[in-house]
N, C-alpha and C positions, 0 to 999 in steps of 0.2 A: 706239392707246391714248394718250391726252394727259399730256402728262408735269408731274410737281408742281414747282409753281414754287419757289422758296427759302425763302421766307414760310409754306407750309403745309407744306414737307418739313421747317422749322427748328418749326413751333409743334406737328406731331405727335411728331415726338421729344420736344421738351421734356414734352408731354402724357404720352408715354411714359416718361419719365424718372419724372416726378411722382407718374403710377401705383403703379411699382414701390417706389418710397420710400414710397410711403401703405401699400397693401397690406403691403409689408413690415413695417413699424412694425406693421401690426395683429396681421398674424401671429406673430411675435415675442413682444411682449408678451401674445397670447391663448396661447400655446403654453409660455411661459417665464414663466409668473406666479409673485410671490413666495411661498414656500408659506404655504398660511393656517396660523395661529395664533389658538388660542384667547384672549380677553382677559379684559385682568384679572390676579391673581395666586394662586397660591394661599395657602391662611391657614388658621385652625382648622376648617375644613370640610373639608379635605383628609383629618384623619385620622379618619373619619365616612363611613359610607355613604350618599351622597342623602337618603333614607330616615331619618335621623337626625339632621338638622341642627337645632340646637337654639338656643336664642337668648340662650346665653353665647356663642355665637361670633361674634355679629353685633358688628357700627362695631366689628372688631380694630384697623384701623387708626387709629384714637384712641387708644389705650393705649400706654402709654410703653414704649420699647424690655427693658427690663430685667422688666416685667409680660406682654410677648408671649413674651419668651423661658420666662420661668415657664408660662407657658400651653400654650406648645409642649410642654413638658418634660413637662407636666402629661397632656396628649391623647399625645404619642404612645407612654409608657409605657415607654421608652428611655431609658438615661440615656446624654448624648452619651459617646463616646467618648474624644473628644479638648476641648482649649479653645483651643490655637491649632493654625494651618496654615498651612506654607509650600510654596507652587507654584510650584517650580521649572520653566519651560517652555526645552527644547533647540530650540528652530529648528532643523527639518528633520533630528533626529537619524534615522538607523533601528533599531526596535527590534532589528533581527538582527546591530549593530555593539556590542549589552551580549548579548543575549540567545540568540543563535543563529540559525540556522534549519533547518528540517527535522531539529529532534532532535541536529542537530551543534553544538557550541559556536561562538562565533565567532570569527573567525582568530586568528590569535597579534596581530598589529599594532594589533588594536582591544583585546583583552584586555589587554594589556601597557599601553595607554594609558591604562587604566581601572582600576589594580590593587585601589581603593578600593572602588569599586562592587562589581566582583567579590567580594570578601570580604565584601558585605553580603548577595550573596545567598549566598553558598559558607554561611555561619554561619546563615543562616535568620531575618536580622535585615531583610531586605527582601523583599517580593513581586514578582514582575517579569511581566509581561502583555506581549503583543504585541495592542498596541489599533488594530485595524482603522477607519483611515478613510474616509470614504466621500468618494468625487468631488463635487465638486473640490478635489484637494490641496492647495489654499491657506492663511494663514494665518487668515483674517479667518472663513471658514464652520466653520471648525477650533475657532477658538476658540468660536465660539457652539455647537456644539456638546457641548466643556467645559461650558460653562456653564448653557446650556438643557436638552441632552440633547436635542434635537431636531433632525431632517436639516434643513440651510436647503433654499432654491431654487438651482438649477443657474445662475443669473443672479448667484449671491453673487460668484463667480468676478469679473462685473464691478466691482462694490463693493469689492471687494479693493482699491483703487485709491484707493476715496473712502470711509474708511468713516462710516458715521451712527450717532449712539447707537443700543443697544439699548433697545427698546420692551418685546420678550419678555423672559415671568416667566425669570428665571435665578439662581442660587444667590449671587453678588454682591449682587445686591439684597435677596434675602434676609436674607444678613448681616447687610445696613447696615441692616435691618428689626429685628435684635435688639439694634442696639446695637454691631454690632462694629467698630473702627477697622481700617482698612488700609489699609498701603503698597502702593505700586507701582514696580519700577524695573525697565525697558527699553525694549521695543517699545511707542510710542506708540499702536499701533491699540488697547490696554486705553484708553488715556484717553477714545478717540474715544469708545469701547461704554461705558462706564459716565462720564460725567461727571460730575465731583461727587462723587464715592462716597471718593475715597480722603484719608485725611489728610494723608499726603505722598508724593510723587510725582518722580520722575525719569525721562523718557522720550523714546528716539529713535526717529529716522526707518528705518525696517525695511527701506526701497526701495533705501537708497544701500548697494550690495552690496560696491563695491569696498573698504568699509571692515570690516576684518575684525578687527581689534585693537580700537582706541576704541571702538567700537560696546559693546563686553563690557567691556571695564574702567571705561565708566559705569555698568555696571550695581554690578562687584563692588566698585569704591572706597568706598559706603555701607554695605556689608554688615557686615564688621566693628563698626559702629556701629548698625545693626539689629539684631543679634542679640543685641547687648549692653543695646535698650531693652525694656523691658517696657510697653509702652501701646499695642500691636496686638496683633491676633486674626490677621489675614491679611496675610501677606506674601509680593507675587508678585515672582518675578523670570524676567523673561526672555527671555535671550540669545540673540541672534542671529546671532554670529559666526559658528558651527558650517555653518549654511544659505549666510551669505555663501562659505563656505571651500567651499561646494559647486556653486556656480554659477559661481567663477572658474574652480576648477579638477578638481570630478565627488570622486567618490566617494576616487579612486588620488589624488588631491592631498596634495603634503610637506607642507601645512597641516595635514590632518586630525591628523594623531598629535599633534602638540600641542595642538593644539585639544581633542579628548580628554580628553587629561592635563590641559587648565586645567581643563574640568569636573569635571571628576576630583578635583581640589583643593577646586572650589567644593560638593562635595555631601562632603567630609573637614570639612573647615572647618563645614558647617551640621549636621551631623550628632554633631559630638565638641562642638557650643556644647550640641545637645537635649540630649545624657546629662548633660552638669554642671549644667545650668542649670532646663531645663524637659523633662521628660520625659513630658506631655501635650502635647506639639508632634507632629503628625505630616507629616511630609516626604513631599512628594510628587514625584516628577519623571517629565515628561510631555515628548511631542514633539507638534506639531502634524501634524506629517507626515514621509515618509520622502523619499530623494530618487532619481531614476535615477542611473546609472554614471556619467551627463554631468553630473549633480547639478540637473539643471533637476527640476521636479515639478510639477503639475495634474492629470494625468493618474489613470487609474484600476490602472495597474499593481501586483503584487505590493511593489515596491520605493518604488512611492509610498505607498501604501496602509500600510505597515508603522510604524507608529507607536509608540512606547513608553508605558507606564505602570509605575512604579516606586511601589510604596509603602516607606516606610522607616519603622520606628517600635521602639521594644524593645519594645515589645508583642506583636511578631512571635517565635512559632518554630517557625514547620512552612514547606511548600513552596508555591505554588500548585499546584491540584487543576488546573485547565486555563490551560495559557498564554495561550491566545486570548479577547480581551474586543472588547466594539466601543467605538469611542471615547463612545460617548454613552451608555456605562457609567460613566461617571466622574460626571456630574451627579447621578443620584439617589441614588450611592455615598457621596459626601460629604454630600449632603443629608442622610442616615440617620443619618453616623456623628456628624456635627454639630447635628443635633437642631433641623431646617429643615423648613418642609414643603419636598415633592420640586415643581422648576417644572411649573406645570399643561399645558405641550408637553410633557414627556420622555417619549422613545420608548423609553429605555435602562433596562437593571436592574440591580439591585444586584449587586457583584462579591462573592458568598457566604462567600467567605475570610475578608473583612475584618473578619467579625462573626464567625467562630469560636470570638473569646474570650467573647464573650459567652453569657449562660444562655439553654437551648433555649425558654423561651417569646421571650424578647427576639429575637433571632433570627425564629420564626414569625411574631411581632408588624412586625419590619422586614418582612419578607414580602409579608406582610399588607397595607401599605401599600405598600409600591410596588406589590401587584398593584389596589388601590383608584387608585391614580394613575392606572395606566394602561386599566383598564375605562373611566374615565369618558372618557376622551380619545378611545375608542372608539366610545362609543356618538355624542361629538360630531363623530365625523369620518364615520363609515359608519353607513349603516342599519339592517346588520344584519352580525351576526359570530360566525363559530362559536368562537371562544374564551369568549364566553360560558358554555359548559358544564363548560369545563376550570376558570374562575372557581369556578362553585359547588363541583362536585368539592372544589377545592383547600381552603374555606370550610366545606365539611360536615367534612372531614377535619380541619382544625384547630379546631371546635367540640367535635368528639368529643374530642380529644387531649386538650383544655383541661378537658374534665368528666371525663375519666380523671385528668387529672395533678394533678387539685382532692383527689382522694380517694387518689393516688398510685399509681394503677394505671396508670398508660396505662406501656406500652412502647418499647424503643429501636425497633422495628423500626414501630411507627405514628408514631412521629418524623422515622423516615426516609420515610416513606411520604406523611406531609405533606409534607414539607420539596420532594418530588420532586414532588407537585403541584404545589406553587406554582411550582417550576422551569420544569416544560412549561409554565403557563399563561402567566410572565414572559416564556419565551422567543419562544412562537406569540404573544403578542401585541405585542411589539417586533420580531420581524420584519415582522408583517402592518401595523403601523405606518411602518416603515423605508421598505414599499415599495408602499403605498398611492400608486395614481398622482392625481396632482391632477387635481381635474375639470377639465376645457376647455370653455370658449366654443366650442363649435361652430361656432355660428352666424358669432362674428366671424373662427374660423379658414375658413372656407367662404368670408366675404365679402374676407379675407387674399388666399387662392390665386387666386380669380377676377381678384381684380384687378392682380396679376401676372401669371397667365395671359393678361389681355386686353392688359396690358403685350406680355409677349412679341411674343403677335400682332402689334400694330404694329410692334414693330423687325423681323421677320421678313418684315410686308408689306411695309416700307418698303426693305430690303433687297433681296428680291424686286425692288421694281420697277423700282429703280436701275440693278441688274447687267440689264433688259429695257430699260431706256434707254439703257445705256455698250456693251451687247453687241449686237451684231444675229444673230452664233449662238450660242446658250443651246446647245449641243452642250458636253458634258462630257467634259474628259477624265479617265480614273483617278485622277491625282493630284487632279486640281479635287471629283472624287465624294469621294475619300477625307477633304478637310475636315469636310465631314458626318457620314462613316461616324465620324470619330473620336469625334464627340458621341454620334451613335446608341450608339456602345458604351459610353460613359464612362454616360450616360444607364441603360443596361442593369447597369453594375456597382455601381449605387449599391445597390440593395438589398442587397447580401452584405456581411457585416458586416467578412468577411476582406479584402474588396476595397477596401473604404474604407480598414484599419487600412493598408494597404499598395497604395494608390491611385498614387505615383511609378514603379511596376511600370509601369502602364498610360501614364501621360502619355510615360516614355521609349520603350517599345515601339513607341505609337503615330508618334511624332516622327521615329523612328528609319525607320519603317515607310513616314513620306511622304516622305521625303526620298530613299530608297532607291526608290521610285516614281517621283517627280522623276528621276534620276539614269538611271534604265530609260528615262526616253523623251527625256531630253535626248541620247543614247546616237543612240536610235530617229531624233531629229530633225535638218531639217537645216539648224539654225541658223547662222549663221557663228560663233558665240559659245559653240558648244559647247563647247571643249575649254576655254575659262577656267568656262564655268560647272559642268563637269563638276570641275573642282580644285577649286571653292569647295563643290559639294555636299559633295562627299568630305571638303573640309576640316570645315563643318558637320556629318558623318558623326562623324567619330573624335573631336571634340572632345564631341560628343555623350557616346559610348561610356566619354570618361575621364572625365566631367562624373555620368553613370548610376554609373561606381565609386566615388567620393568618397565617397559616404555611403551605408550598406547598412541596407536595410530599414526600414520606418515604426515598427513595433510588435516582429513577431514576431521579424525578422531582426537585432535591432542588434546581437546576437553576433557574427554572420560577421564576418570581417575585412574590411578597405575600405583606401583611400590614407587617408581622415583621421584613421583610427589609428593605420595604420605610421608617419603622419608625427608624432601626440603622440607615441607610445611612444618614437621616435628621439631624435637629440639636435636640439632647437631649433633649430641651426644650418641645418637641411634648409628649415625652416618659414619662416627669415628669407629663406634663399636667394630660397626661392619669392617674400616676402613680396616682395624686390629686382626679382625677373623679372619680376614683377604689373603694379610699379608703369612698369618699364619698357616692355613689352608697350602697358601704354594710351598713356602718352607717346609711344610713335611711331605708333601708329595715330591718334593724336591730331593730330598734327604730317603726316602723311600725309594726312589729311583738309581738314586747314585750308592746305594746299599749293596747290589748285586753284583758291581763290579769290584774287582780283587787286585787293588794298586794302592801302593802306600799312600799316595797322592790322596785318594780320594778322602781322606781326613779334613787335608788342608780345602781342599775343593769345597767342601761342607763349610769348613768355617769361612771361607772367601763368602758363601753365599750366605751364612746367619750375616756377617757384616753388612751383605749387601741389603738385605730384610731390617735390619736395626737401622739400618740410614734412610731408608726409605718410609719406614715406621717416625722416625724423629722427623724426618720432612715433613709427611702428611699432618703431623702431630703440631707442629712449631710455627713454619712456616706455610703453607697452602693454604690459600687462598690472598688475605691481605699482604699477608708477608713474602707473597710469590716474587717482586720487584727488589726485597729488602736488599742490601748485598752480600748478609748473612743466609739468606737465602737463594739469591742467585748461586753465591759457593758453593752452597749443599747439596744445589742439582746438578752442577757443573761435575763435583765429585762423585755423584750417584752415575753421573754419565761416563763418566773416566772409568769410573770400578766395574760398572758392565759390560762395556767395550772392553777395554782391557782383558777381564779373566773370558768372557765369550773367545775374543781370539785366541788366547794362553789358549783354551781349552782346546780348541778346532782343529787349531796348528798344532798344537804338539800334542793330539793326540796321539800319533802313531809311536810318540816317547814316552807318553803318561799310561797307558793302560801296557801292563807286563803279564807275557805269557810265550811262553815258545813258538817261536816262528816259524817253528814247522805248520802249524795249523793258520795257516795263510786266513781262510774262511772267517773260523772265530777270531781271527785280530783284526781284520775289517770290520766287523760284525760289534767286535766292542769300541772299536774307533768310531763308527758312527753313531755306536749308541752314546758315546760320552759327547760328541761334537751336536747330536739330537737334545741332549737335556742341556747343552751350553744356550742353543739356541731359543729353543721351547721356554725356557725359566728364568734367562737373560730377557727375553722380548715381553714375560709378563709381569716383571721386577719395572720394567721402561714403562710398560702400563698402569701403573698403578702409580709412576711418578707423575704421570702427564696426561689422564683421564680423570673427568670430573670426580667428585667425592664419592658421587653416589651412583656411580661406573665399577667401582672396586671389587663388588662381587660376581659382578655380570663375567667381570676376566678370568676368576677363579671358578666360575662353574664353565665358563667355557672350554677352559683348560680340564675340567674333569670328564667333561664332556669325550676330548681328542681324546686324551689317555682312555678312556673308555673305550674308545672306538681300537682303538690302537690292542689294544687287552684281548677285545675280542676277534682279531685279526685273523687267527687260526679257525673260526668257522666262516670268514668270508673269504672269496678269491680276491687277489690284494686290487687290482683295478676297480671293487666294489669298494673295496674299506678305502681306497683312495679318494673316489667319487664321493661315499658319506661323508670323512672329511672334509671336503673342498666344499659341501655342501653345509656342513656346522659352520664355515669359515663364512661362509656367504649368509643365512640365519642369524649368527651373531651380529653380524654387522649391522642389523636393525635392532637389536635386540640392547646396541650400544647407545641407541637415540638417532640414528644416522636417519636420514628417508634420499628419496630424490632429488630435494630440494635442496638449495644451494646453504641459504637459513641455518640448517644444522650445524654445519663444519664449525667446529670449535676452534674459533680464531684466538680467543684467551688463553687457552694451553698453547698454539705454539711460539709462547715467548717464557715459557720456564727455562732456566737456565740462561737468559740470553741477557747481557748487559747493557747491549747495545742493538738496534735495529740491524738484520742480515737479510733479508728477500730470501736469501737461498736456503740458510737455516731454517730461519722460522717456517718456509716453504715446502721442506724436510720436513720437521718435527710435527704439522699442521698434517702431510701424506701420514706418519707414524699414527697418528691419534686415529684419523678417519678411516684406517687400511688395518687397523689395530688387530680386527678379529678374521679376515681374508688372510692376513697377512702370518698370523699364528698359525692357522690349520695349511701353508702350502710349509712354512718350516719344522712342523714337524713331521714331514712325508721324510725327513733322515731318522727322524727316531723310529717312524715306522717301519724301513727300510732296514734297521738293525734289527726291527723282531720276524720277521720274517724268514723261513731256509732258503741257504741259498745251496744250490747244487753242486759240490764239490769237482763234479767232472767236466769242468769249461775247459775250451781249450786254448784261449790264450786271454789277456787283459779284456782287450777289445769286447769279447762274447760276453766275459765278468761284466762287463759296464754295461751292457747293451740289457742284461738279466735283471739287473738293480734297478737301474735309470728306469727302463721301458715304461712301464704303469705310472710313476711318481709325476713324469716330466709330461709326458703324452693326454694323460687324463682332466689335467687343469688345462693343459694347452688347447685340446677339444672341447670340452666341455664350455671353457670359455670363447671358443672361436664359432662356436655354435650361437648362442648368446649374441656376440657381437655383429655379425652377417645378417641375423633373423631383427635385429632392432635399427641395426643402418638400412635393411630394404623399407621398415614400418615405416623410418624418419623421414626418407625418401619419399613415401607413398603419404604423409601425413604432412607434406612440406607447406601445404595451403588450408592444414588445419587450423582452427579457433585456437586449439591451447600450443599450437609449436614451439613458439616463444616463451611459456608460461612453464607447461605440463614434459614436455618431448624431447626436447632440446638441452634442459638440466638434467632429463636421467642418460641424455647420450652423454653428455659430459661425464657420468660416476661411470657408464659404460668402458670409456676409454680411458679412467684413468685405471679402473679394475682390469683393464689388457695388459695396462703397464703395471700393474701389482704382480696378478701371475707373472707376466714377463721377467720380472726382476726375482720373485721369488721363487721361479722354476732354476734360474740362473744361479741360487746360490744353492740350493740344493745339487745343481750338476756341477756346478765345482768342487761344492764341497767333499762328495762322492769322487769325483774323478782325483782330486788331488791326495784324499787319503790313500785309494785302490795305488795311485800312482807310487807315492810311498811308500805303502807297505809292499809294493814287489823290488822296489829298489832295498829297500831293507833287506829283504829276503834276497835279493841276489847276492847281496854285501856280503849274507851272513855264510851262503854257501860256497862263497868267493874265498871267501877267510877258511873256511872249515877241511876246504879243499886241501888250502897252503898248508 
């Protein structure tokens, strides 16, 4: 069989590559479309059935703010309740830290912080809701939610980042539709969503977490001077300290309790201004989302999920009837009470309470219309709907009551018997709303898969024929079969929604499982080198095993205890210990590595990196954690970033100048080129970890690092596409082994703003891929240092075959192995499109899916340049030198 020259084994990967990025891109966006919305807004047709649209309500939007409001007031038969409102929004509060959970009040530590609040519900002067979010727990889907009443796309999650005005009809624009002025101060993502709308405005950046003070006292320093003006309608505020205080330091943070209590002040302060001042103010306070126990949030858990909704007003004095609302109960809520039509998306209904005080037609009338909002939303989203019937029902039932109560006969018990119509019909039809799956492109998701699919094939055939050209017996051993077996199985777990939630079970197991394989027949074999590689397996064994305890469970398990709890809960001093050992640890394996090579250079190279070990040590030491924002600290990380960038390229680039040795051995001066350009990058990228992962991350990087090097050591008893595969497979292992899981939750948004002084999307966006990619990301760069331990066969016969010998296993083996992986969970996602958890469980592990495509992808890339550009140098070198030799 004739073997592929460099030129077509380099342009069918590329071919390959391009595939899987097209296909992907289709799939993706056919599978994650924004969700449709109807266009347009609603207006005086809103309070009118189809059927009755009449031509006083036509060109509304001609009419002057102050004439639509009369118009409103006029159709929907309701006199608003309120004429101003203030929304007060808690970043990241949970409702069960005011409100309880499970019927038990909430702990002493959160009640005591909140004495205010509590006495508004203890006197029956506030309503308090636990407003259920829907995934994804972010701010930005959160908010449109508030606003629209409508679930966005599971793709907002992205946007979260960059937000874009809103387009959707929402209760803001409505306002500004009657005329009403409003303020704005905090979270800048309100300016992005409404631009234009507010008359003044003060707004910060929601991203930069480490700020957990200023952040909030810009909001409350105008307040007092708000509440004291009269020339708004809508005044929003809101803070986001609360959220920050939860991402540095989770839920048990010495933060929280004041934290707390400043809220706690700020809703005293807005509340004792309504009683003296305006007593038509109705105060709202609301959370976008709840947080986990680590205070991270995306995720679909009970504890993200848990949001608050407070209404405050003296108008209040009974209980709420059910604690539980959904959040996209709030839009058509406020719509009603403020005398708006409700936005033509809202999926949400009216929270029943709040119109109590009102008389029983007014009330049925509210009803009435939001059940009119959302029929017709119905009939424009689906063909056909059995809520339909519970509509008329509800609609016969309040014609009758209304021709009873005309002549004063109808009764309380046909009031209640409407009232409970309209309930079922609100309720089944904002569920069937909620969870109406969006149609799909088929057609483009079918032409998605294939052409991944046909991806894969090539990297698998190309792999294939490689290891039938480097091999002459294709005879397998156990351990070599069990590379495959591990995919097979991973492949086989992806369907169970349990197996995904808690997928790091399976990557340590498995890992654990080849090595212990390995270890069986280096036993069996009779290598000369078995008893060093029998210490290093084992060493890779137990670092394993401590690396599997660090962090306990994805989802269901993060209860159990682990070391990275013993070690928060302890005293810090445990944490730095490690922090010291870490950084030690890499410096001498560092310095042990760069030992063997024979270049003046390598002195100063040693002390570039004791430097870069002592700035990283005075960081973690100094600065991390409070002092992360300082500007003495932002400097330190800025310089840690300069110093590793910096000597990393020095190193890579000029390799082929820094390592000296006669150029006649073309072989060993690649060979030491990549081995110097391999520890630039290996001990450069765990120097970067240890500045910008958690405290108590620090060890996990330095046994993962001994981990590779282990694997790397014992390279000479595996064939190199095995020891490539094990790598790729420690890379993917660690990466839960860092705290990561499926869930959105994990991704540590607080590290990425080390170093940053100012708000960057695209940095912090960086540095946020750095941290979560941390451990994938280490074991595909050091396939260069692997690549230098390796022989290479001195009788190639031109560049091309040299690159084709090197590259072949490094580039091919991640490329496969991950294109396997990604084909076998986009057909699951596909087939599991009208599952219970898609939304929840499916859909956030296809997102680390695709971003790990784009991890290999980028780190197969620098490894083939880095390879190619040295091999390319050092034959221009060497032609130079035989050029000259010649003369």
């Amino acid at each position: 069989m004739s073997s592929l020259t460099c030129t077509n084994f380099t342009l069918l990967t590329a071919a390959a590559i391009l595939l899987q990025i097209v296909g992907l891109s289709l799939f993706v966006f056919g599978f994650f479309p924004i969700k449709p919305a109807l266009s347009g807004v609603s207006g005086p047709e809103s309070f009118r059935p189809s059927s009755c649209d009449s031509i006083e309500v036509q060109n509304f939007t001609a009419l002057h703010p102050d004439q639509l409001k009369s118009l409103y007031q006029e159709l929907s038969e309701i006199p608003p309740s309120y004429d101003r409102l203030i929304l007060m929004v808690i970043d990241g509060l949970p409702a069960e830290f005011v409100l309880g959970r499970d019927d038990e009040p909430p702990s002493k530590i959160y009640k005591d912080a909140m004495p205010y609040t509590q006495s508004l519900l203890a006197n029956k002067m506030a309503l308090g809701y636990h407003a259920k979010a829907a995934p994804p727990t972010v701010t930005l889907p959160r908010l449109k939610a508030m606003t629209t009443g409508s679930i966005g796309g599971f793709l907002d999650v992205l946007f979260n980042f960059n937000t874009q005005a809103l387009l959707e009809d929402n209760i803001i624009g409505q306002f500004f539709r009657i005329g009403w002025k409003m303020v704005m101060l905090g979270d800048e993502t309100w300016l992005k969503l409404f631009p234009g709308l507010f008359t003044r405005h003060d707004g910060v950046s929601s991203f930069f977490v480490k700020d957990t003070v200023q952040v909030d006292n810009n909001v409350s320093r105008h307040l007092s001077y708000e509440l004291y003006k009269n020339d708004w309608n809508l005044l929003i505020l809101h803070y986001l300290g609360l959220d920050h205080v939860g991402h540095l330091g989770g839920r048990s943070s010495t933060l929280m309790g004041p934290k707390l209590k400043e809220m706690d002040e700020v809703i005293k302060l807005i509340h004792s201004s309504i009683i003296q001042n305006h007593k038509q103010t109705l105060l709202v306070v609301v959370s976008d989302h709840g947080m986990q126990e680590n205070g991270n949030h995306g995720g679909s858990s009970y504890e993200e999920t848990d949001s608050l909704a407070l209404f405050i007003s003296p108008k209040h004095s009974h209980v709420s009837v059910s604690p539980t609302i959904n959040q996209v109960d709030i839009a058509p809520t406020l719509s009603l009470l403020f005398g708006v039509p409700i936005p033509t998306n809202n999926a949400g209904y009216l929270i029943t309470d709040l119109f109590l005080p009102l008389q029983d037609h007014e009330l049925l009338r509210a009803m009435e219309l939001n059940s009119l909002q959302l029929l017709k939303l119905l009939e424009a989203q689906t063909t056909h709907s059995t809520c339909k019937s519970l509509y008329l029902d509800a609609i016969s039932l309040h014609k009758s009551w209304k021709m009873k109560n005309d002549l004063r006969s109808a009764s309380n018990d046909e009031f209640k018997n409407t009232v409970f119509a309209y309930n079922e019909f609100l309720k089944t039809a904002s569920q069937q709303l909620s969870h109406t799956a969006t149609d799909k492109p088929m057609g483009l998701l079918a032409v998605g898969v294939t052409t991944m699919l046909l991806s894969c094939i090539i990297f698998l055939f190309l792999l294939f024929k490689l290891i039938q050209e480097t091999y002459q017996n294709l005879k397998l051993q156990l351990s070599e079969a069990f590379i495959a077996i591990i995919i097979i199985i991973l492949v086989l777990s992806m369907g169970s929604s349990s197996l995904v939630e808690e997928e790091q079970y399976l990557w340590h197991f498995m890992t654990s499982s080849f090595f212990l394989i390995s270890l069986h027949e280096t036993f069996k074999s009779k290598s000369t080198n078995k008893i060093k590689t029998s210490i290093l397996i084992s060493i890779i064994i137990i670092s394993g095993r401590v690396l599997r305890g660090w962090h306990q469970g994805g989802v269901n398990w993060t209860h159990l205890p682990d070391i990275s709890k013993s070690l928060e809960n302890s005293s810090s001093f445990y944490i730095k210990l490690l922090q010291i050992l870490s950084v030690f640890v890499i410096l001498v394996l560092c310095f042990y590595t760069l030992s063997s090579l024979k270049s003046c250079v390598v002195i100063l190279i040693m002390g570039s990196y004791l430097c870069v070990g002592l700035l990283v040590l005075n960081y973690v030491m100094k600065y991390q954690g409070d002092g992360d924002n300082d500007n003495d600290g932002i400097l330190a990380a800025q310089m840690i970033y300069g110093l590793i960038v910096g000597l990393t390229s020095v190193m890579v680039v000029g390799s082929p100048w820094i390592v000296s040795f006669d150029l006649k051995d073309l072989v060993l001066k690649i060979k030491d080129c990549l081995y110097l350009s391999g520890i630039a990058y290996v001990f450069g990228w765990c120097f970067l970890q240890l500045l910008l992962q958690k405290p108590v991350n620090s060890m996990p990087i330095s046994l993962l690092l001994v981990q590779i090097l282990a694997t790397i050591c014992c390279g000479s008893d595996f064939k190199q596409w095995v020891e490539i595969g094990a790598i790729y497979y420690l890379g993917m292992a660690g990466h839960f082994s860092l705290g990561n899981t499926n869930t959105l939750a994990t991704i540590d948004v607080a590290g990425a703003f080390i170093g940053i002084s100012t708000h960057s999307t695209v940095l912090s966006g960086l540095i946020m891929f750095v941290i979560t990619y941390a451990s994938p990301m280490l074991s595909l760069l050091s396939m260069v240092l692997s690549i230098s331990m390796k022989d290479i066969n001195p009788k190639f016969k031109n560049m091309g075959q040299l690159l084709k010998t090197i590259l072949g296993f490094p580039c091919l083996v991640p490329l496969g192995l991950n294109s396997v992986l990604l084909v076998a969970y986009t057909i699951i996602l596909l087939l599991m499109r009208n599952h219970l958890f898609i939304w929840t469980v499916f859909s956030p592990k296809y997102i680390y899916v695709v971003v790990t495509t784009v991890c290999v992808l980028v780190g197969v890339l620098i490894v083939a340049s880095t390879v190619t550009y040295i091999v390319s140098v050092v034959f221009l070198l060497r032609h130079r030198y035989y050029k000259h030799s010649a003369s």
